[in-house]
N, C-alpha and C positions, 0 to 999 in steps of 0.2 A: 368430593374432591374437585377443587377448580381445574380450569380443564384453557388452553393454549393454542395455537396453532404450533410455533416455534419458543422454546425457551432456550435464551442464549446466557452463557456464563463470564462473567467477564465486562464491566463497562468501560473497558480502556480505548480508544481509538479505533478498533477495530470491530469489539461489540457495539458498539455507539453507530459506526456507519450501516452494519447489518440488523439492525432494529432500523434504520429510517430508511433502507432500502427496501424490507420488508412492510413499513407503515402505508409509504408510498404504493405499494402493490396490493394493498386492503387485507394483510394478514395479521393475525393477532400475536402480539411478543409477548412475554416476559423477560425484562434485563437484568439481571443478580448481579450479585457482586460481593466478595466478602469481605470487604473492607467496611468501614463503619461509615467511611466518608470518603468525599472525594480530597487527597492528601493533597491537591496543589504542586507537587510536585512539579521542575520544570520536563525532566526525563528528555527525549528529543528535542534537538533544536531544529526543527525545519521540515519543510517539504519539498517535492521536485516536480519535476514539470508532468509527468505522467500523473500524480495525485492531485494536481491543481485541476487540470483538465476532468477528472473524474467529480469532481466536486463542481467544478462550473455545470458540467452535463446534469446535475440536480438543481441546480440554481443553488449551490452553497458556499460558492469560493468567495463571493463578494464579502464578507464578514469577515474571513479571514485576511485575504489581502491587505485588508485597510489596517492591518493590526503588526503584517510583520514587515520585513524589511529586503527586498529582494538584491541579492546577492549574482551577478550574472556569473557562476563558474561553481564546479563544485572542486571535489580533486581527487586523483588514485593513491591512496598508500602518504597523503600528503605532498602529491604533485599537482600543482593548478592542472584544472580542468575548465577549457573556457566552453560555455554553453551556449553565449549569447547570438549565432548563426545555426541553434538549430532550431527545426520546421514545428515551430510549435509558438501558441500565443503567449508561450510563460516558461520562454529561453531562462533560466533564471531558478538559482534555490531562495525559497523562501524561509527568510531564516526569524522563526516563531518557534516560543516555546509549544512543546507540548501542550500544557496544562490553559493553553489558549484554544489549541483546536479542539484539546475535549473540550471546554467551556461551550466552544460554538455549535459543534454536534451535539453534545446535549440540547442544547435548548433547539435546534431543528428536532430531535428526535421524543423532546416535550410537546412539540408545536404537530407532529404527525399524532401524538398519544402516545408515547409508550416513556414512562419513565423509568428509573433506577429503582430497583429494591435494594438498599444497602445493606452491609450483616447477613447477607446470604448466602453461604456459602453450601456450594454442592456438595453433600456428604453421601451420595451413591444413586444408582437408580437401575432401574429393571426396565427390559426390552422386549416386544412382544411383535407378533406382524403386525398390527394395529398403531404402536407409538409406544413413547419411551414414561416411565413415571418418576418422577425426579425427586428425590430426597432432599429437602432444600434445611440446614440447622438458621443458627443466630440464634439472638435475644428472645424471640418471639416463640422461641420451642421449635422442638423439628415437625415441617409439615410437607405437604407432598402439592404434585403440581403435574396434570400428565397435559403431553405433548405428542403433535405428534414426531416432530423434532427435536434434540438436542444439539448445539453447538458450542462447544468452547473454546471460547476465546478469553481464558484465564491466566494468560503467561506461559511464560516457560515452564514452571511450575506446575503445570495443569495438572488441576485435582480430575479434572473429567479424562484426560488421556491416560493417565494412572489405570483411572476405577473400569475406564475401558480397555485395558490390558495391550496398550498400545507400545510396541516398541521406539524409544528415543535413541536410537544411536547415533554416534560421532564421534569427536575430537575431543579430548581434557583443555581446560586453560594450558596456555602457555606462557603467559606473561600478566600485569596488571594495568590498567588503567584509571584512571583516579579524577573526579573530577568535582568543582565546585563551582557557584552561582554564586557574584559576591559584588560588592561594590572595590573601586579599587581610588586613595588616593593619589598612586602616583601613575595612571594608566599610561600603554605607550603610545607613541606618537599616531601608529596605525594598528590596528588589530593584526596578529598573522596565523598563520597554520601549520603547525608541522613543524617546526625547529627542530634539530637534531644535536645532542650533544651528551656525552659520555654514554650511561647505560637504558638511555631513554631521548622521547623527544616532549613538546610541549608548543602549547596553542594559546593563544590570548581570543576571543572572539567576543565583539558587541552583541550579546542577544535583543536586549531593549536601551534605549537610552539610559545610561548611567550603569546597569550591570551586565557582567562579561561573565562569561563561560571561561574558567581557567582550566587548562587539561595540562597532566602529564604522564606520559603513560610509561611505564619503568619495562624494561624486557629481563632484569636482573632477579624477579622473584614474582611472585604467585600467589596472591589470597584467596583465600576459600569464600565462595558466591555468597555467605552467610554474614562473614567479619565484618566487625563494625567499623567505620572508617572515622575518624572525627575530625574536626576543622584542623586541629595542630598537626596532627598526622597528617593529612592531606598538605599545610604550608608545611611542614618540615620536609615532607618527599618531594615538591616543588622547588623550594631553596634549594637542596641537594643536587640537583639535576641543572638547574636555572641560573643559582646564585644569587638571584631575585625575587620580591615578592608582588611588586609595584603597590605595594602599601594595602594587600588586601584586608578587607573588613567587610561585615554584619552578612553574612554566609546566608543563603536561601536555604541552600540544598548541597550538601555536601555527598556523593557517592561515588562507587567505583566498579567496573567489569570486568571479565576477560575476553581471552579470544578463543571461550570454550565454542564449538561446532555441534546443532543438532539439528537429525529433522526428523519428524513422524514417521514411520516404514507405512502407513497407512494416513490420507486424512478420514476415511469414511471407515468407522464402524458398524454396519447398521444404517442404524435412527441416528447414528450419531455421530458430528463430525467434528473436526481441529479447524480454526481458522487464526492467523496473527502470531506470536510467541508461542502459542501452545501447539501451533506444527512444526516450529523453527526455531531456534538462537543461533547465533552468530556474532563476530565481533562487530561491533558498530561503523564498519566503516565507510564513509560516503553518505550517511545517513541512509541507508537504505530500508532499515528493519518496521517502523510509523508505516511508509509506502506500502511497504509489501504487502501486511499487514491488512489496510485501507483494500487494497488490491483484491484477496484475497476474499473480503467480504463483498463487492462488488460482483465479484466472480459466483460467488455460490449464492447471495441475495435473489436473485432472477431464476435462477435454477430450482430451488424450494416453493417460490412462489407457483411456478408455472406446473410442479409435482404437485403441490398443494391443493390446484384449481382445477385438474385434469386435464390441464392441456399440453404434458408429455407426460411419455415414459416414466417411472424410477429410474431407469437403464441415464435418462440425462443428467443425474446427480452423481454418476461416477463419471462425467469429463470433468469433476469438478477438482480429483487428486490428477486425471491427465493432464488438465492442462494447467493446475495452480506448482505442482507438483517441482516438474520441470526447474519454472521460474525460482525457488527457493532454494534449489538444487545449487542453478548457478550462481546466487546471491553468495552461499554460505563457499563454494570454489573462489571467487573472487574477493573474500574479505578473509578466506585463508593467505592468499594468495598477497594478498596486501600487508598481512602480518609480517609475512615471511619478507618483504620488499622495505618494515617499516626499521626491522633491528639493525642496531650499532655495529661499529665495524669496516675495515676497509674494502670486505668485501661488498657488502650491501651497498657501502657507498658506491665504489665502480657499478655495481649494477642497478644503480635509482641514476646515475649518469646517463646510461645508455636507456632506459626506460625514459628517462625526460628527454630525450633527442627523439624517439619515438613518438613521445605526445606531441611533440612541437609541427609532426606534419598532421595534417587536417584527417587524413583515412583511420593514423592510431587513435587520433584525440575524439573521434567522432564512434568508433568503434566503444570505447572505454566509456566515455559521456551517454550516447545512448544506453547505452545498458546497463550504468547507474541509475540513471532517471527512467528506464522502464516505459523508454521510445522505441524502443526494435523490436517489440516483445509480438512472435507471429504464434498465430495456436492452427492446429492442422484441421482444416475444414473438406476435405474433396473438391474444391472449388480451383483452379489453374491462372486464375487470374492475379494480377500481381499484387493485388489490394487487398485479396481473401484471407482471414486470419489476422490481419493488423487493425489497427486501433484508426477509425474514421477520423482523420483531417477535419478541424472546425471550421470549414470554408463557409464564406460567407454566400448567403443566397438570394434571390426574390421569388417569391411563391406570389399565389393573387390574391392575398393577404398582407404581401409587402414583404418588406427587406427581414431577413432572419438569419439564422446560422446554423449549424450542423447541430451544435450543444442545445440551440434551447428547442429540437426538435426531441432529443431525448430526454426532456425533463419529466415528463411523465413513468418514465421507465418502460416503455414499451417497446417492441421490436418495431421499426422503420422500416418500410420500402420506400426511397429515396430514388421518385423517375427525373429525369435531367435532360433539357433537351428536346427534340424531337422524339419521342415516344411512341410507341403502339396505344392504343386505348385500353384499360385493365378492367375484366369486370370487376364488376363493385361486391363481387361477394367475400373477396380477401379482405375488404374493410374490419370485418369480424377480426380479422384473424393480425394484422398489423395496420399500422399508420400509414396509411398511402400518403406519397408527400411529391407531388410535382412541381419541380423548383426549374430555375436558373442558376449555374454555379455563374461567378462572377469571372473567374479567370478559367482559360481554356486547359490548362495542366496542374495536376496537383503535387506537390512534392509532400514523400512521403520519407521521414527520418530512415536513415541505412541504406534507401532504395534508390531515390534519388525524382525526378520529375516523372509522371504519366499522365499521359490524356486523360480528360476528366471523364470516369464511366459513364454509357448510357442511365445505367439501373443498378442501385445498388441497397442489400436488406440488409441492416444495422440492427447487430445483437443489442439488446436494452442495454449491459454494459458498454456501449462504444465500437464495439470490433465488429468486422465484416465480416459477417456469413458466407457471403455473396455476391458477385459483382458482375460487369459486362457489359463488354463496351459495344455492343450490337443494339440497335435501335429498337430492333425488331423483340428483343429480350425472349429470345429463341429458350424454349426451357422454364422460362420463369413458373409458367404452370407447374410443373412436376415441383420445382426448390420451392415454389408457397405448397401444395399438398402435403411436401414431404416435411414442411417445418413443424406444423402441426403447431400455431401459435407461438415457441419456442425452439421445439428442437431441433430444426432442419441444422445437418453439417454438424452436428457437437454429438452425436451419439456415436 
């Protein structure tokens, strides 16, 4: 029987980033999939500025960027949301298909080793204290594969959340959404979002030069996750709602959602965990679901490695449902929440009035915007300082090596200590254990999204995913000995 480090289920956006988070850290994958191919599919249009930034901290945003088209706002429920003042280098949605960022994660995560096994589909596996042995069918016959990991990240649908007897609870559909990739001859003047009219609204949006995302989403009735949707159905529910078609023709992709609500009651079974769709669905709204998703596997990528190598605990693979957990929590309240704020009617309308006077001052817009984009996101560390648990600022620095920045300190994926400043002297025997990194910040204060400006710390240790362990603005980095003992390579502050 061949034999794995980690086998992950699922090569959609999310499997894709947890294979090259784990390649990067010298673990061995297998990526399934049981689809026969990659469909092309355009599925999501975009990314936000918390997923862009996780991607630059690998060296991977560059191939993407060049491909889509930044958008500076996103919006709540179909209310502009302007982004372009917040503290990040990628104020801005990047509005890319899907079937683009998996293109570009593949091929980094061909370029680390590890590629797709397509027609794979997980048909069961057994758990032991040692590792999980995985039942993999397709074409090739059913064969087996032990690990000492399982992850799926197979959708909403998950075959592995099933066969691991995971509860999905939530919310029914309540409404439908419909949507097609098309060319259009009579397109209009501007793209928009959100229109509102009789028992539904509707969106025109430029994905690539020449084709538009046409959306209408109906609150009058409810298809089954299954139904098939066809291009005339889709322009006939569009005319009805619109009145218009703006001359659409030669369809990519024609499909449709609801705003069914779920989430995993566990991500960890075991050996075995949910990451992306298969711990969540949710209505699509804000584009948040790609992100989370990306997130998600960032978050537990470091955590398996560091269980993997002996440098923690087990005990630090369960911060992985505490602190991923939360976050999806509030995603699937706020795109209820948005449902509720999107239907027809005079009363929603009085209340998206008073909801848009709310966005228009800086503290609601900035509240709503960060926590789309997945900028205010703090995880609880024991740490009192104001930086602890948020996502490291990519300020720019000069080490004696020259000019650098936060992001391509973490390219490697390893934990940072990040000395600033006037310093104590550190022995050198923490080098084992993280990245000693003695820099210059450039400017004397950082501002940090939701929080607003702080002096730039003495000393500060950076989780391989991004976020601070750790921080402190004493020179003298009073303690620092006990927070490196206690990290133990990775797990200081997350157990």
């Amino acid at each position: 029987m061949d034999t794995t480090d980690v086998v992950i289920a699922g090569a959609g956006p999310t499997g894709l980033m947890l294979a090259c988070e784990l390649r990067i850290l010298g673990l061995e994958v297998a990526l399934l999939d049981a689809l026969p191919a990659r469909t092309g599919e355009s599925r999501a249009g975009g990314i936000h500025a918390r997923t862009m930034e996780i991607l630059d901290q690998r060296g991977m945003l560059d191939g993407v960027l060049t491909q889509g088209r930044p958008l500076q706002a996103g919006h709540f429920a179909g209310i502009p949301l302007d982004f372009s003042d917040f503290a990040t280098r990628y104020p801005f949605t990047l509005v890319l298909p899907q079937s683009l960022i998996e293109r570009e994660l593949e091929r980094r995560a061909a370029e680390l080793g590890a590629t797709v096994a397509w027609d794979s589909p997980v048909l069961g596996f057994r758990r032991d204290d040692s590792g999980v042995e995985v039942e993999i069918g397709g074409a090739q016959g059913v064969r087996r594969l032990r690990a000492a990991y399982l992850v799926g990240c197979d959708g909403g649908r998950s075959a592995v959340r099933k066969l691991a007897g995971i509860e999905f609870a939530g919310t029914d559909a309540t409404m439908t959404g419909m949507l097609a990739d098309v060319e259009l001859a009579e397109p209009p003047a501007e793209p928009f979002f959100g229109r509102r009219r009789g028992a539904g609204d509707y969106s025109v949006v430029e994905l690539q030069p020449g084709w538009y995302r046409l959306i209408v989403q109906r609150h009058d009735r409810v298809l089954e996750r299954g139904a098939k949707l066809s291009f005339a159905d889709f322009r006939a529910n569009f005319l009805e709602i619109t009145g218009e078609d703006f001359g659409m023709h030669s369809p990519r992709w024609v499909s449709h959602y609801g705003d069914a609500a779920r989430q995993a009651a566990r991500y960890r079974a075991g050996r075995v965990f949910l990451a992306g769709d298969a711990a969540h669905i949710h209505y699509p709204a804000g584009g948040q679901g790609l992100n989370l998703g990306v997130q998600d596997a960032v978050n537990l990528g470091w955590k398996l490695a560091a269980v993997l190598r002996a440098d923690a605990p087990d005990s630090l693979l369960d911060t992985y449902q505490a602190e991923r957990h939360p976050v999806a929590a509030r995603v699937l309240h706020n795109t209820r929440a948005q449902t509720a704020l999107s239907r027809s009617g005079p009363h929603t309308d009085a209340l998206r009035d008073i909801v848009g006077e709310l966005i228009a001052s800086d503290e609601f817009r900035h509240r709503l915007g960060l926590m789309i984009t997945a900028l205010d996101i703090r995880y609880a560390t024991g740490c009192d300082h104001p930086l602890a648990g948020r996502r490291v600022p990519d300020v720019d620095l000069t080490t004696a090596a020259g000019p650098t920045r936060v992001h391509e300190l973490l390219r490697p994926a390893r934990p940072v200590l990040l000395r600033l400043g006037e310093t104590q002297p550190l022995d050198t025997e923490w080098n084992r254990s993280v990245e000693v990194v003695s820099a210059r910040s450039h400017v004397a204060h950082w501002t940090i999204p939701g929080l607003g400006e702080i002096p730039t710390p003495a000393t500060v240790l950076i989780r391989p995913d991004g976020y601070t362990a750790w921080a402190t603005d004493d020179p003298s980095a009073d303690g620092l000995g006990e927070v490196l003992r206690n990290w133990t390579d990775f797990a200081a502050h997350t157990r």
